[in-house]
C-alpha positions as CSV (number, residue, x, y, z in Angstrom):
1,X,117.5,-4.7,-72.6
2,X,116.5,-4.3,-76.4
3,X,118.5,-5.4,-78.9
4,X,118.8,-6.1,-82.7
5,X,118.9,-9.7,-82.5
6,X,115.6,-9.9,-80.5
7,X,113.4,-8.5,-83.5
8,X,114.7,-10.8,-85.5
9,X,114.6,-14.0,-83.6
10,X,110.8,-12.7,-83.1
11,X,110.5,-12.3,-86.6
12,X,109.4,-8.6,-86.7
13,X,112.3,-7.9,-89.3
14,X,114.0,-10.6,-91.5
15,X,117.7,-9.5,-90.8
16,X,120.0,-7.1,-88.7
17,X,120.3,-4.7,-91.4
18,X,116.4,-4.5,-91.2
19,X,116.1,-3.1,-87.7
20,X,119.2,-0.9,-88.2
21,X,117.6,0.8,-91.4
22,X,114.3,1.0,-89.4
23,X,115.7,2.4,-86.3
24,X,117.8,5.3,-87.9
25,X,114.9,6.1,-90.4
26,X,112.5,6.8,-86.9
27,X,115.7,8.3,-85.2
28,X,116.1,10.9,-88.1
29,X,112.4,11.7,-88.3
30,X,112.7,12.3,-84.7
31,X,115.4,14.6,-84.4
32,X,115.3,16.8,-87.9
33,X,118.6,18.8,-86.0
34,X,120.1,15.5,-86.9
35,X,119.1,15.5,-90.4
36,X,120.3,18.5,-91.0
37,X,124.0,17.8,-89.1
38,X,124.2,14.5,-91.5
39,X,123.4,16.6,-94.7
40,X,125.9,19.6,-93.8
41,X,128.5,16.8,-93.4
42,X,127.7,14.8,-96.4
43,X,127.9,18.6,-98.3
44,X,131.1,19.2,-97.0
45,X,132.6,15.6,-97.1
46,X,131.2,13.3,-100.0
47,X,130.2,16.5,-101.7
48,X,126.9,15.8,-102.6
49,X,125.3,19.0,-104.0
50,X,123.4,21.6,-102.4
51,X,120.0,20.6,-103.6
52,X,120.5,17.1,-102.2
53,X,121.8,18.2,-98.8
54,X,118.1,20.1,-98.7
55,X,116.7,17.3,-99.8
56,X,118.8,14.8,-96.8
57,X,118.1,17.7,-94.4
58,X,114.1,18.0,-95.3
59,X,114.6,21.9,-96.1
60,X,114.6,24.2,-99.2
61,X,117.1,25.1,-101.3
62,X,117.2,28.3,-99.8
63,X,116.7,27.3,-96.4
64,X,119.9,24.5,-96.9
65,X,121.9,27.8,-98.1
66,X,121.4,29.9,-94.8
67,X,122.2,26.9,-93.1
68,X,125.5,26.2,-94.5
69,X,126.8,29.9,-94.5
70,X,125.2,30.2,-90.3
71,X,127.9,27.0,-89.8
72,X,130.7,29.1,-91.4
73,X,130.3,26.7,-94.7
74,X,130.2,28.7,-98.2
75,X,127.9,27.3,-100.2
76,X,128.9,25.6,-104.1
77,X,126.3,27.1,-106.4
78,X,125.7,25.7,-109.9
79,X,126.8,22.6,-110.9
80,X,130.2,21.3,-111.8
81,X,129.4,18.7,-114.1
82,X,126.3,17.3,-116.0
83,X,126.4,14.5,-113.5
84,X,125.8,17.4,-110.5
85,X,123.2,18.9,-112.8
86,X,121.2,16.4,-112.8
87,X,121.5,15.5,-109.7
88,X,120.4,18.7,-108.5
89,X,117.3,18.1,-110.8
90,X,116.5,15.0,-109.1
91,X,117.1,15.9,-105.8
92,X,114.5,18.9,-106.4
93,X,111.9,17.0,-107.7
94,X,112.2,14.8,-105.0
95,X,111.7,17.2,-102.4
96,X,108.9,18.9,-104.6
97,X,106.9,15.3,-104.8
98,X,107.6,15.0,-101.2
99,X,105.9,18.5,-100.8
100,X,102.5,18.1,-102.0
């Protein structure tokens, strides 16, 4: 049986928190359905804005919009506070630099 203590005590990873990170970044990429569960959640809970929920869920704007209202969740357009602004700036020019 595999655990996370065996990569490090062969030296594939220096720490625990090192295979953790690594595991959960290939289990994401594996299952985009989970991507997009953890980004409606973080949208609804920590109320991260909608461009950054695209951008955790690997969609478009658009695309995290129809996603939200399909799960009942109506969507917070424009930005609250120059904080969420730019936030939503960043978050798209992420997922555009990401796109090319």
């Amino acid at each position: 049986m595999l655990d996370v203590h065996s990569f490090v005590d062969a030296r594939i990873y220096k720490n625990d928190q090192e295979v953790i990170q690594d595991a959960l970044r290939f289990l994401v990429r594996g299952r985009p359905d989970l991507r997009v569960r953890l980004a409606i959640h973080r949208y609804q809970i920590e109320e991260v804005s909608l461009a950054k929920a695209a951008s955790l869920a690997g969609v478009s704007w658009a695309q995290m919009k129809d996603i939200l209202v399909a799960h009942g969740i109506q969507p917070r357009l424009g930005p609250e506070t120059l904080e969420d602004a730019e936030q939503e700036v960043n978050a798209l020019r992420e997922y555009f630099e990401t796109a090319r």
